[in-house]
Each structure stands twice: as structure tokens, then as C-alpha cells.
Legacy VTK file of the C-alpha trace (Angstrom):
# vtk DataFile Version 3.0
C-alpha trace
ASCII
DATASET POLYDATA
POINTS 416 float
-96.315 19.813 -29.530
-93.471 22.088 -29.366
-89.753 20.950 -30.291
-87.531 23.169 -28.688
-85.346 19.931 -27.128
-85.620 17.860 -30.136
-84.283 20.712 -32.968
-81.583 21.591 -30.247
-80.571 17.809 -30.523
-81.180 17.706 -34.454
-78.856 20.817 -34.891
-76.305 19.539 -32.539
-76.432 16.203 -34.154
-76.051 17.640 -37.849
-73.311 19.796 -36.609
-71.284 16.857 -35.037
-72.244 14.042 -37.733
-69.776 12.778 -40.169
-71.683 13.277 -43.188
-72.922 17.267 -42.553
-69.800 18.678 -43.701
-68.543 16.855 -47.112
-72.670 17.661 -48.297
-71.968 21.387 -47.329
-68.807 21.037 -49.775
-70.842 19.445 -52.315
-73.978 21.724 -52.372
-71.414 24.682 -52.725
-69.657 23.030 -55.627
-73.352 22.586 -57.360
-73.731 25.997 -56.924
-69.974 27.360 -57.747
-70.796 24.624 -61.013
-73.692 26.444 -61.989
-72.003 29.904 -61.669
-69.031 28.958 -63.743
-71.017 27.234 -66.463
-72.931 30.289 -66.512
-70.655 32.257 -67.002
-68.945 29.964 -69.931
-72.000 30.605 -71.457
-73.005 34.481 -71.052
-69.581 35.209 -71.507
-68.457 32.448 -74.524
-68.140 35.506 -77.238
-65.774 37.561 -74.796
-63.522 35.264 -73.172
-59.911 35.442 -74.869
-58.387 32.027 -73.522
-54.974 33.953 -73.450
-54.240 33.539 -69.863
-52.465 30.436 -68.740
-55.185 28.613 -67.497
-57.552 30.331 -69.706
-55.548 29.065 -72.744
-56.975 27.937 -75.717
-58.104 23.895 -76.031
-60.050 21.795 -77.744
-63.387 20.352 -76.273
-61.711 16.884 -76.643
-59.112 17.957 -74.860
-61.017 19.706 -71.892
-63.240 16.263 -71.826
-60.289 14.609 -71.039
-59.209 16.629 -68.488
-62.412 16.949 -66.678
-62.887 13.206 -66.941
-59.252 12.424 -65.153
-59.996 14.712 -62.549
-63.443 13.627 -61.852
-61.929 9.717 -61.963
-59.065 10.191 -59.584
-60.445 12.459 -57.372
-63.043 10.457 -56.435
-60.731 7.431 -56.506
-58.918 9.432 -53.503
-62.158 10.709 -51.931
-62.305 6.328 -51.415
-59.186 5.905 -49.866
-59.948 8.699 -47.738
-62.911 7.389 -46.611
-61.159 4.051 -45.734
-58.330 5.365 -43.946
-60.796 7.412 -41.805
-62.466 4.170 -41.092
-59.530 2.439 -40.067
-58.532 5.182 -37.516
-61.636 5.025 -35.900
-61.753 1.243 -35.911
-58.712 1.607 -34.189
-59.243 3.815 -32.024
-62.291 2.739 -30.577
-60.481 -1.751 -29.934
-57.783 -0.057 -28.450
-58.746 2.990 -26.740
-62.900 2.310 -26.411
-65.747 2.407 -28.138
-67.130 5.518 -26.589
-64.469 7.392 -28.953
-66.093 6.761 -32.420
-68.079 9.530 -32.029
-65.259 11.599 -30.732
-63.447 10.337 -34.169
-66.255 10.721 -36.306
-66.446 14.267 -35.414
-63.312 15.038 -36.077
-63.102 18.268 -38.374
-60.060 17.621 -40.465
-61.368 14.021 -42.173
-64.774 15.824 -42.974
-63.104 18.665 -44.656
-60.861 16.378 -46.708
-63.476 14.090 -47.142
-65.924 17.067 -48.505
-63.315 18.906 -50.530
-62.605 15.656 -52.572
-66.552 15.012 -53.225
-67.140 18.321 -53.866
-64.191 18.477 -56.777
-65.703 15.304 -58.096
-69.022 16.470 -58.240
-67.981 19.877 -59.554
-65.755 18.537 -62.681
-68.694 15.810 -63.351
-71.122 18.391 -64.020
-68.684 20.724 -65.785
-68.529 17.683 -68.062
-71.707 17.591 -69.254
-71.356 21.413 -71.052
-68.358 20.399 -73.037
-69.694 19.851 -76.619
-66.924 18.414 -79.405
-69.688 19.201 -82.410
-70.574 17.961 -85.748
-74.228 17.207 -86.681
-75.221 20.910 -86.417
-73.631 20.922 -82.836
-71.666 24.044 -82.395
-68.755 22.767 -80.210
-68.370 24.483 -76.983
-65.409 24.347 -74.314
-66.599 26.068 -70.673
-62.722 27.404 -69.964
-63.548 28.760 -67.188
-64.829 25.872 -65.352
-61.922 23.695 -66.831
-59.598 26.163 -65.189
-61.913 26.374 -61.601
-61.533 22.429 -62.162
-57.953 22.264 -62.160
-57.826 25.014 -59.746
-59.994 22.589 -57.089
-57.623 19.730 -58.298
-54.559 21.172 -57.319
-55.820 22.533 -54.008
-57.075 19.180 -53.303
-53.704 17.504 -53.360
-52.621 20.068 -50.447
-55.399 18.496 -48.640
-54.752 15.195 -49.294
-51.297 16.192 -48.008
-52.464 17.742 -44.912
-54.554 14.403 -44.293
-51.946 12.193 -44.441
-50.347 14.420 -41.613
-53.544 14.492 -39.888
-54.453 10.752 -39.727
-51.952 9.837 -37.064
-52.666 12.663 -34.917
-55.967 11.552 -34.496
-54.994 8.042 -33.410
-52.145 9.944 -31.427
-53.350 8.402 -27.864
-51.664 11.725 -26.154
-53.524 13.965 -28.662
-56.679 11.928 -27.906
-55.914 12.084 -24.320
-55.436 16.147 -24.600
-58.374 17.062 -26.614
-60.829 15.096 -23.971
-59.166 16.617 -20.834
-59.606 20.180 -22.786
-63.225 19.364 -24.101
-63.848 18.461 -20.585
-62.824 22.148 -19.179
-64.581 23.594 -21.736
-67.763 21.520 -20.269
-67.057 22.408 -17.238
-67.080 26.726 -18.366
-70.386 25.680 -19.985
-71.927 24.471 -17.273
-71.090 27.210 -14.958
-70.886 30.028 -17.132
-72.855 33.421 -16.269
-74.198 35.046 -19.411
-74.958 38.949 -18.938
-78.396 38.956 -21.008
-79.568 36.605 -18.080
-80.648 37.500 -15.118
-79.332 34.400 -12.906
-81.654 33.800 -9.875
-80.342 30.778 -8.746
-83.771 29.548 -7.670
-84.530 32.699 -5.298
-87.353 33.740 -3.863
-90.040 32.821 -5.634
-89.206 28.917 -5.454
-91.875 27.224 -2.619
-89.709 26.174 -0.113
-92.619 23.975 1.409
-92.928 22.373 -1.802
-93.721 18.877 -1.341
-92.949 15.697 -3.676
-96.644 14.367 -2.987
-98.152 16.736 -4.170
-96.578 17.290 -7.419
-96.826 15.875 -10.880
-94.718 13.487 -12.198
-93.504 13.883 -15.737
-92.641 11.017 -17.709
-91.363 10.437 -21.480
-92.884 8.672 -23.911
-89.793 7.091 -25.329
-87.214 5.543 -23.586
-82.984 6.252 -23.851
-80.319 8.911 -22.681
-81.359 12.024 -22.066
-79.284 13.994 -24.707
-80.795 17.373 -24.819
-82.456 19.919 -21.915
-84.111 23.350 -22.850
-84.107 24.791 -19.026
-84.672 28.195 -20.681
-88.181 26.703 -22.249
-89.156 24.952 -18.954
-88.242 28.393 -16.948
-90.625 29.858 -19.296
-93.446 27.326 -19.360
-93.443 27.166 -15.583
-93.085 31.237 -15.736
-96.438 31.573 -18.076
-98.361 28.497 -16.168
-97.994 29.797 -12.461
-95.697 26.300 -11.739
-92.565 25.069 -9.760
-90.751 22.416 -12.086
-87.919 20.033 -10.344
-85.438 18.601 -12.631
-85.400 14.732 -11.624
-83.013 13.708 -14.623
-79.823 15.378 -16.643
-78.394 14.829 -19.883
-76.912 11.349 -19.824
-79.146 9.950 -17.717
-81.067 6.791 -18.967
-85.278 7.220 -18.935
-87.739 4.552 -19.080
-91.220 5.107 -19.697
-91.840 4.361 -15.704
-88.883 7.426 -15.103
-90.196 10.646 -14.306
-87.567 13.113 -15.300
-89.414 16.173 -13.371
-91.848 16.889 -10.938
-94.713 19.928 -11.374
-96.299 21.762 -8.934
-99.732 23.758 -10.167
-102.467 25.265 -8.808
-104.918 24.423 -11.869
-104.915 21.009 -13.483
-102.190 20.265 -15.595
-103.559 20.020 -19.474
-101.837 16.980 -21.760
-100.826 20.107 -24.020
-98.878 21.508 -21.460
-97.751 17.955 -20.516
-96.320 17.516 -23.763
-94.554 20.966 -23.973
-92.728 20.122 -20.747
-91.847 16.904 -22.477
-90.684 18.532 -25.768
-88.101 20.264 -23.446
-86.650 16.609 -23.168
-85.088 14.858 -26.667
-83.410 11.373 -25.556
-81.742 9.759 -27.981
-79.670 5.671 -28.294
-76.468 6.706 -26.644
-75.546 9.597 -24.136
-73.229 12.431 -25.575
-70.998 15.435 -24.524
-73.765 18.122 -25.258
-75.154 19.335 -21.787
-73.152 16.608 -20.158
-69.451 16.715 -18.790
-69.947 13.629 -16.823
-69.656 11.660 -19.980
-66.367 13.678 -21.179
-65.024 12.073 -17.388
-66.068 8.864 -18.325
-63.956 8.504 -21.653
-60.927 9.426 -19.790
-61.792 6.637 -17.418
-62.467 4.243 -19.767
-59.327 4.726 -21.168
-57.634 4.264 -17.832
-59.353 0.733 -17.526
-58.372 -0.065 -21.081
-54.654 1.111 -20.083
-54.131 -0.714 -17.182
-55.719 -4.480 -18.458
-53.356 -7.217 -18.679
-53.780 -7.223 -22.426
-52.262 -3.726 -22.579
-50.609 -2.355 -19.226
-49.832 0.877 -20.595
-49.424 3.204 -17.531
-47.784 5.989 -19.415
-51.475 5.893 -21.341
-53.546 6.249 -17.734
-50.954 8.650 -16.122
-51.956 11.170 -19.185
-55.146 10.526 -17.992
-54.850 11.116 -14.382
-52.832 14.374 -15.705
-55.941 15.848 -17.708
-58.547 14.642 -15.019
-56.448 16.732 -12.263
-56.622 19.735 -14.675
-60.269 19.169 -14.989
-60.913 18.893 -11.327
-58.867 22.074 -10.682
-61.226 23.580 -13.355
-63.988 22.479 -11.857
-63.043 24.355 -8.446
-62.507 27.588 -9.857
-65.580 27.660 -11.999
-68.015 25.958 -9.674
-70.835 28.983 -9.139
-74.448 29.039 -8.634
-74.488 30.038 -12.224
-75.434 26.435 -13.127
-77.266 26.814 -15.913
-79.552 23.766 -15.045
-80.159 25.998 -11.603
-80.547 29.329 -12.098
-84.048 30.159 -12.919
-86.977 31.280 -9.951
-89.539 28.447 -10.779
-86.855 25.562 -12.142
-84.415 24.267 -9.937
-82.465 20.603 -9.657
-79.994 19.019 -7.461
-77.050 21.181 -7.987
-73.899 18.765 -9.140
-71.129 19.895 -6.725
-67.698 19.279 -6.414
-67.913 15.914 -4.399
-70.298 14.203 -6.962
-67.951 15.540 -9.687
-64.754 13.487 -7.792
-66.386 11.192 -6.859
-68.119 10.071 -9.870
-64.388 9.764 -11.144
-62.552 8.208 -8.572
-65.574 5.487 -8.003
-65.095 3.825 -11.317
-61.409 4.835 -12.018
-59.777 3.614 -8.234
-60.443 0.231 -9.262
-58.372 0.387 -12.028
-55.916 3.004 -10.839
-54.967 0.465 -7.378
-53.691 -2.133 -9.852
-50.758 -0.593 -10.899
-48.186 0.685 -8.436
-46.666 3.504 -10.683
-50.317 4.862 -11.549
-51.697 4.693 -7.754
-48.425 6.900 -6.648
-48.807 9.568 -9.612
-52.656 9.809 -8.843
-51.457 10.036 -5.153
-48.963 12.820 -5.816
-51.933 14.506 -8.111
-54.434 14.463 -5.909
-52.274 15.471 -2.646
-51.089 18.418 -5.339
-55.069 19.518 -6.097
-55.846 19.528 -2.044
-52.915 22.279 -1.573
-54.707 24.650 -4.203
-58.149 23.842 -2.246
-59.219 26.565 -0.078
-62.343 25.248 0.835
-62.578 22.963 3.872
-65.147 20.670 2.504
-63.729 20.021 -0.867
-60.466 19.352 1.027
-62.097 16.491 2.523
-63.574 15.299 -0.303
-59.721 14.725 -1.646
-58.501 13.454 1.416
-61.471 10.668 1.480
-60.342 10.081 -2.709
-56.982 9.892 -1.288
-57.825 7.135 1.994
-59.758 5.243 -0.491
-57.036 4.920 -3.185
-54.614 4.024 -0.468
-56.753 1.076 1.157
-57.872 -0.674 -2.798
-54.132 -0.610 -3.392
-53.350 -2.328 0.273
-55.849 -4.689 -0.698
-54.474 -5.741 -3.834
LINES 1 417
416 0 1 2 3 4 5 6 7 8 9 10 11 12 13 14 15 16 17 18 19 20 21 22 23 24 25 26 27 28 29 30 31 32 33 34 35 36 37 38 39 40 41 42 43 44 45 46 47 48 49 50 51 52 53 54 55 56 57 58 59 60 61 62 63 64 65 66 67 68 69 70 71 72 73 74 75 76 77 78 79 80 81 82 83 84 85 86 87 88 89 90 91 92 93 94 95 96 97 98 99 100 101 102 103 104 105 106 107 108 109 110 111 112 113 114 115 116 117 118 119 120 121 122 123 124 125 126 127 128 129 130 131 132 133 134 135 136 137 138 139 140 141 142 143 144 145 146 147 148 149 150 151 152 153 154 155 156 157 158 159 160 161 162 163 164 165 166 167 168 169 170 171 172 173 174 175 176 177 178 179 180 181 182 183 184 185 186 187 188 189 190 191 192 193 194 195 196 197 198 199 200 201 202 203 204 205 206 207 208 209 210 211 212 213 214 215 216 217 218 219 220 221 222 223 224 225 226 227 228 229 230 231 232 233 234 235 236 237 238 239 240 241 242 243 244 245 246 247 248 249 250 251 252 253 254 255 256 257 258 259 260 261 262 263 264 265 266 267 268 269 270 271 272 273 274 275 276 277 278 279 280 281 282 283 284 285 286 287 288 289 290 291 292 293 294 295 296 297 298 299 300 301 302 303 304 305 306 307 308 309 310 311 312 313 314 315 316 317 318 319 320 321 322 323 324 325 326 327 328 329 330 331 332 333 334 335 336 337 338 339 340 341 342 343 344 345 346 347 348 349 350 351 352 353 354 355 356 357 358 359 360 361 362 363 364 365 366 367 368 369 370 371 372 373 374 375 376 377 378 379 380 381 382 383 384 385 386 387 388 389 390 391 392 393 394 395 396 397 398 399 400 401 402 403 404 405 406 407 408 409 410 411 412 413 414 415
């Protein structure tokens, strides 16, 4: 069975895990270890210890050093680690707990986290080729990897300064607020982007337009969850090589059961269970949905901050107006970039139900006007914002679909 889905989903889920960059940092300080030990020893005749950090010491000595950089480094790599965990505890009681993975992924406590490990690891095996003598021993003092050592030591107190600066930004609720409202545009580019190496079809000619639901096949998974990753490009290409039409029934995000067919296959010849299980291998479904493939979700953090903002517990309406504020931006974005380029519609024998600018709005405003008509100063901002997005609309339709966002809002608040 082919895994084109699942090793999209694997890389994406090693690139955004917590744990992928601090092991990159300490693989490459194994390997800058072994280089500097090696050249200790190739070079341990020719090396005048007359520079600074070169200068001459005894292998006591450089034990000692290497040992209390090795023991308070990694002392800080723990309290590192455990302010990390507080901001994203945090974060995710007061803001949701759909942002832990928004946290976890968050590039400056991985880099911190991995520079500390990897300076740790890196003066722990320079350790072991310092050799104080006697008993035949020759003594032996690596100076160059005592210097590289002090060297990572000292950078790694700029880092620990640039964490400390870095750990309230990312429990900054404005920050959080901004970096969701622009992860959501770039979604939205994503989605609708036009690459020139592709010939975009848009589901032309060649799609049977007396294709029939009866008399295709349904394709199931065998596993249920989200749908995290889509290869449209390997469907295009199985349906392409097999004569078929494929519908896309299901999305990233969605939630599959077993019973859910997530396409539909028409063919000529009978459909194989190899070729059944390459069209499946073009889903990977995974325990929770995520932002890959899937700016829906993106929307839905910003709304489920605006229900956390407006509870009784909190009532923080500066909190939702940011919010409203990012989603406008979004929905703006969404206007200008909205194209038949989809790229989960632009292929001859793959097509799905293209996701236009009403079921973008309104899968917003349906959860979020609940929340948004309990507050008085929220409902008039929104109000304001969304009478502000109609006047750039040109297009009739999508003016409507404001207007009705805009009657709706205006009745849940009279009812309140």
C-alpha cells in the first residue's frame, strides 16, 4: 500500500512537534563533538595553547570546567523546559485547549530548549577524552573542545536571555491573537494559490457531468479520526492512470468513521482492493484535527477564544474585539484570494464541493454570534466590522451573505 498521505502527515508532524528540533541540536553537537575531539587528537603535537581560549591548562582543570558546564547547563535546559510548560498550561485554561499545539510549536522554546541539550550533551562527551594520567596514562587535555565548550556556554546564556524575553510574548493574548489571524491568511493563500508548474483545470472537460452517486464506489477508511492529511495530486493521478472520476466527500478536519465514505469512484472495470487501498493511502487521519490543509480550524481558535472572552468567568471584550479584528482581515483575505485555483478542485478527474465565501462566514458567524450577542460593546464593533467588509464587497452575492451575518447578529442581540 502506498503512503503518500501518511509520510505527508509524518513529515508535517515531525516538523511541528516539540521534540524534532532540540534532537536536531543534539545530533549536530554529537557530530561537532566528534569533530573537535578529533581534531584534539590528530592535531595534539601541533596545537600551541597560546591563544586565549586555547591557553594552556591542566586536564584537572579542563575536567572541571567541562563538568560545571555540563551540570548547569542542563540544570537550565530544566527550568526551561518547565517554564515552557507553564506557558502552555496557561495558555490553553485561559485561552483554550486547542492552543497547546499552537504553543508547542512555537520555534523560539525549541531552539532554546535544543541549544541547552545540545551544550550538555556536547561538554559530556568532551569529558570523557580528558585524561589527568599516572599508571602509564599519558594525560591528555582536548583544548579545543574545552574552548568550543565554553564557546557554546557563553552563547547559550544569550539564549537563555532571549527566552526570558520570549516567554511572555507567547502568552501575550494580542500576540496569540495576531499570529492566528496571520496563520489564517496564510491558509487562506494556500488554499487558493495557483502554482505555474500546474496546469489548473478546475475540473474541465473531462469530468462526467452525468455522473451519478449510484453508481459509484464508496470509499471508506479503515481507521477512524480527523482527517489530517489529503494528497489530491496522488488521487488526480490514480484516477488519471485508472480511467476514473473521484469525488472528494470529506476535507481535512473532518471526522471519519469506518461507516464514512470520504470519496466516491466512478470506473468502468472493477475496482481492485490494491487500488482501493492506494486511494485510501491518499487519506492519513489522525486523534485531533490540525491547521495543515485546513483553515477552518485556524477560524475556530479565534472563535474559541471569543467564547472564552466573553464567559462570565472572564468578560474580556478587549480579548474578542482582537478577535473580531483578525477574523475581518481574514474574511477580506478570503475575498480577494477566492479562485477556482482550489487546490482540492483543480484537477480533470478529482473534483469536491468547492468551499466558497458563504460557508467560510458562515461557519464563523454560526458558532461565534452566540457569543458575540452577549456583550453590547462586542456586537457593535462586529457590527461596524462587518458593515466595513460589505463596502469593499463588489460581488452581489457575497454582499448578501454579510448583510444576512449582519440581520442575524442584530436579532440574537434583541433577543438577549
Amino acid at each position: 500500500m502506498e503512503l503518500s498521505a501518511k509520510l505527508l502527515q509524518l513529515y508535517r508532524h515531525l516538523w511541528t512537534s516539540y521534540w524534532c528540533i532540540p534532537v536536531a541540536f543534539l545530533l549536530l553537537s554529537i557530530a561537532l563533538a566528534a569533530t573537535t575531539t578529533g581534531i584534539d587528537h590528530v592535531f595534539k603535537d601541533s596545537i600551541e595553547p597560546g591563544f586565549y581560549y586555547l591557553r594552556a591548562v591542566e586536564p584537572e582543570t579542563a575536567r572541571v570546567i567541562l563538568s560545571m558546564i555540563a551540570g548547569s547547563i542542563i540544570g537550565v535546559a530544566g527550568v526551561v523546559f518547565s517554564i515552557t510548560m507553564v506557558a502552555v498550561s496557561f495558555a490553553s485554561g485561559n485561552f483554550g485547549p486547542r492552543l497547546i499545539g499552537n504553543m508547542m510549536r512555537d520555534r523560539g522554546s525549541q531552539v532554546s530548549l535544543g541549544c541547552f541539550i545540545g551544550t550538555f550533551a556536547f561538554s559530556l562527551i568532551a569529558l570523557r577524552f580528558v585524561r589527568v594520567g599516572g599508571d602509564g596514562v599519558a594525560a591528555f587535555t582536548p583544548y579545543v573542545s574545552v574552548a568550543t565548550s565554553m564557546g557554546l556556554a557563553l552563547a547559550c546564556m544569550g539564549v537563555l536571555i532571549y527566552f526570558i524575553h520570549h516567554v511572555p510574548e507567547t502568552i501575550n493574548i494580542e500576540l496569540i491573537v495576531a499570529k492566528l489571524g496571520r496563520s489564517l491568511k496564510s491558509g487562506i493563500e494556500t488554499r487558493f494559490r495557483a502554482d505555474e508548474d500546474v496546469e489548473t483545470t478546475h475540473v474541465g472537460g473531462d469530468w462526467r457531468d452525468d455522473a451519478d452517486r449510484k453508481d459509484a464506489t464508496e470509499i471508506v477508511l479503515a481507521a477512524e479520526g480527523y482527517i489530517q492529511a489529503l494528497d489530491v495530486d496522488k488521487l488526480d493521478e490514480i484516477a488519471s492512470a485508472n480511467r476514473f472520476y473521484i469525488e472528494i466527500l470529506r476535507r481535512p478536519g473532518a471526522f471519519v468513521t469506518i461507516c464514512d465514505p470520504v470519496c466516491a469512484v466512478w470506473h468502468e472495470e472493477e475496482l481492485s482492493a490494491e487500488t482501493c487501498g492506494r486511494i485510501q493511502a491518499c487519506f492519513a487521519t489522525g486523534a485531533s484535527p490540525t491547521v495543515n490543509q485546513n483553515i477552518e480550524f485556524v477560524a475556530d481558535q479565534l472563535v474559541e477564544i471569543i467564547a472564552r472572552a466573553l464567559s462570565p468567568g472572564v468578560n474580556d471584550p478587549f480579548t474578542a474585539i482582537a478577535c473580531i479584528n483578525w477574523l475581518k482581515a481574514g474574511i477580506l483575505h478570503f475575498a480577494a484570494h477566492e479562485t477556482e485555483h482550489d487546490t482540492f478542485n483543480r484537477h480533470q478527474r478529482v473534483k469536491s464541493k468547492a468551499y466558497l465565501f458563504d460557508d467560510f462566514v458562515t461557519a464563523i458567524f454560526e458558532n461565534a454570534i452566540p457569543y458575540i450577542a452577549s456583550n453590547r460593546q462586542v456586537t457593535r464593533h462586529t457590527l461596524d466590522c462587518l458593515s466595513e467588509i460589505s463596502e469593499h464587497l463588489t460581488n452581489g452575492k457575497r454582499r448578501d451573505v454579510i448583510e444576512k451575518t449582519i440581520n442575524d447578529l442584530e436579532q440574537a442581540a434583541e433577543d438577549r
